[in-house]
C-alpha positions as a Markdown table, in Angstrom:
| # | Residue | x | y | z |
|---|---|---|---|---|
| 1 | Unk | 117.3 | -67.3 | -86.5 |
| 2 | Unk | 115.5 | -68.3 | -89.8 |
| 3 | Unk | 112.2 | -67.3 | -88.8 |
| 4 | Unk | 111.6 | -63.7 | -89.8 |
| 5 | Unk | 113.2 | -65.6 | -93.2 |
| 6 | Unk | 110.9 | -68.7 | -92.8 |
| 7 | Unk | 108.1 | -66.1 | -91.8 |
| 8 | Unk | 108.7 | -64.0 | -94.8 |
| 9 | Unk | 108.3 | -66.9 | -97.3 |
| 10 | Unk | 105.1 | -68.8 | -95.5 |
| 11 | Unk | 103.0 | -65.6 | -94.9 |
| 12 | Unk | 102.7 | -64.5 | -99.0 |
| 13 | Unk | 102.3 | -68.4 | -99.9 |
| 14 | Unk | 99.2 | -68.5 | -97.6 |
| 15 | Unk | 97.8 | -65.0 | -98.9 |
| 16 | Unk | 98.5 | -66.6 | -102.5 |
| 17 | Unk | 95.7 | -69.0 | -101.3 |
| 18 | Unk | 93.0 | -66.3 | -100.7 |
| 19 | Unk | 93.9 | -63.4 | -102.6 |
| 20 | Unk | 94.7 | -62.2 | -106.0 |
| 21 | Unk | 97.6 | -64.9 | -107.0 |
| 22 | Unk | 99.0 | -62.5 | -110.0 |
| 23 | Unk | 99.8 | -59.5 | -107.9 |
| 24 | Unk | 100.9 | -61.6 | -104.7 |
| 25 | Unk | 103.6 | -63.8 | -107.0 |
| 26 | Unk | 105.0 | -60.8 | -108.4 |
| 27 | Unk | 105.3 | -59.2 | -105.2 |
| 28 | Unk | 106.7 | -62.2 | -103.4 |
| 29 | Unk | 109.5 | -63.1 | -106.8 |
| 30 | Unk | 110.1 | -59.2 | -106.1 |
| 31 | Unk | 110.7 | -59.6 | -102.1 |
| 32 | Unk | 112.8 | -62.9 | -102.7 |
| 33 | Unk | 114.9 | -61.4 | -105.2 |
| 34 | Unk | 116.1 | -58.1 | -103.1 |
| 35 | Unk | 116.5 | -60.4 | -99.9 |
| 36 | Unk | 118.7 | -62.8 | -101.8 |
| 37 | Unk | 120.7 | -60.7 | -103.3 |
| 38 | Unk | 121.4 | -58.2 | -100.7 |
| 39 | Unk | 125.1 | -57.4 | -99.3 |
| 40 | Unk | 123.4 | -57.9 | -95.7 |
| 41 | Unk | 122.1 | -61.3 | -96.4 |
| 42 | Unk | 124.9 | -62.7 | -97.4 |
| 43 | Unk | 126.7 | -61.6 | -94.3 |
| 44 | Unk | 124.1 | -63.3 | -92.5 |
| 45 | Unk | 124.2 | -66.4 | -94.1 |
| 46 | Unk | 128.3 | -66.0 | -93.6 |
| 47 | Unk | 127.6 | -66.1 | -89.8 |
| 48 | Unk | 125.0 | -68.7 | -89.9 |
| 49 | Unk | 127.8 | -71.0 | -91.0 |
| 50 | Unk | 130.4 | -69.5 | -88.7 |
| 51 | Unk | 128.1 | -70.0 | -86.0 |
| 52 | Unk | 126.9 | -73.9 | -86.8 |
| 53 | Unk | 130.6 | -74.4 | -86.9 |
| 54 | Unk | 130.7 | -73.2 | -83.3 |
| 55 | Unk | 127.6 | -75.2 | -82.4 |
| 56 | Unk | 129.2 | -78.7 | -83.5 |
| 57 | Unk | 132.5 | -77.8 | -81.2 |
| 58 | Unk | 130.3 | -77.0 | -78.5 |
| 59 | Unk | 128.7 | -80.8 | -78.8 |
| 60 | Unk | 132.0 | -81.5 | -77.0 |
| 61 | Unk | 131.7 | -80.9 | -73.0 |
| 62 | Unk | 134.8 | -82.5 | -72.4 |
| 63 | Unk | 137.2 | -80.6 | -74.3 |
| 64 | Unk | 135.1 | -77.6 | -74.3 |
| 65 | Unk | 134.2 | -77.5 | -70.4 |
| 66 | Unk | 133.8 | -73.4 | -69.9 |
| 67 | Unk | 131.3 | -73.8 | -73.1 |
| 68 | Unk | 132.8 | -70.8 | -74.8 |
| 69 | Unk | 132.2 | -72.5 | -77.8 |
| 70 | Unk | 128.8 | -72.5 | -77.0 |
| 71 | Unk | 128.8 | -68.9 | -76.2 |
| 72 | Unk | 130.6 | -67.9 | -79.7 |
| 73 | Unk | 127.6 | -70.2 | -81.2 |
| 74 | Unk | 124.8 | -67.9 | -79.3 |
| 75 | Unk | 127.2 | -64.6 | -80.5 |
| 76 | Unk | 127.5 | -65.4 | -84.1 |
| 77 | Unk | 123.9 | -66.8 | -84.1 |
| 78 | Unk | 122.3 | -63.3 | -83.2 |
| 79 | Unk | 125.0 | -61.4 | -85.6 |
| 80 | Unk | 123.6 | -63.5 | -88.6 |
| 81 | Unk | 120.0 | -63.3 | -87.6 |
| 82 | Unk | 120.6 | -59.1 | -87.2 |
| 83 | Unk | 122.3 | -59.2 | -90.7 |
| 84 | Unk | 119.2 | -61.7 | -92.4 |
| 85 | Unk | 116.6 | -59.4 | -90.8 |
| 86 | Unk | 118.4 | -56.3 | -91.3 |
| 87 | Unk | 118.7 | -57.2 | -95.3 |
| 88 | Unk | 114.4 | -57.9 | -95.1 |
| 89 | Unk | 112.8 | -55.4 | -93.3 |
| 90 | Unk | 113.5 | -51.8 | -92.6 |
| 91 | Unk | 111.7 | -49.7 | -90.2 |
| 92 | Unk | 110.7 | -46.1 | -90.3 |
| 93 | Unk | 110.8 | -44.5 | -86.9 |
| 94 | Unk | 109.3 | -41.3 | -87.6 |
| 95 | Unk | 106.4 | -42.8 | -89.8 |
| 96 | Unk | 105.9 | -46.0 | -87.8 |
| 97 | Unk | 105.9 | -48.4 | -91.1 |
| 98 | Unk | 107.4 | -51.0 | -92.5 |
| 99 | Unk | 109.1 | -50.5 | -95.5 |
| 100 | Unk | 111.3 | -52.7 | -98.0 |
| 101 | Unk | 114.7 | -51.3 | -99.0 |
| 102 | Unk | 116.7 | -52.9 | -101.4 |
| 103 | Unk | 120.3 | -52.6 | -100.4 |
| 104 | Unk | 123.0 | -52.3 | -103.2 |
């Protein structure tokens, strides 16, 4: 779930290293700053929680023996990691690109 997140932090520290540091650390404060402040991230990072809730009552087989727990953990998992990746990365289908939106 964190890794297009992960990914998206990583990638412009290692082009820091080789490339023009100035124009790669404002474009990486820039990229941060939409992400985190996005509507869509923070309904991602609403069911990140809901879903580690769901993940420690699944820990219980005996009480939880149709693992529908486990289930709601995989569910809410894959909401938050659509909301987190949705809030990065927009695609546009007729160009083919990737482009950054900042959502209000």
């Amino acid at each position: 779930m964190l890794i297009p997140i992960l990914f998206s932090i990583v990638a412009p520290l290692i082009e820091i290293k080789f490339f023009n540091k100035d124009a790669i650390c404002a474009a990486l404060t820039n990229r941060l700053a939409t992400l985190v402040t996005s509507k869509s991230f923070h309904k991602g990072v609403a069911f990140l929680i809901l879903s580690l809730v769901f993940f420690a009552r699944g820990l219980d087989e005996d009480h939880d023996y149709l693992r529908i727990s486990h289930g709601l953990w995989h569910c809410f998992g894959a909401t938050s990691f659509y909301f987190m990746f949705s809030a990065s990365v927009s695609i546009d289908i007729v160009k083919g690109e990737e482009s950054h939106k900042k959502q209000a």
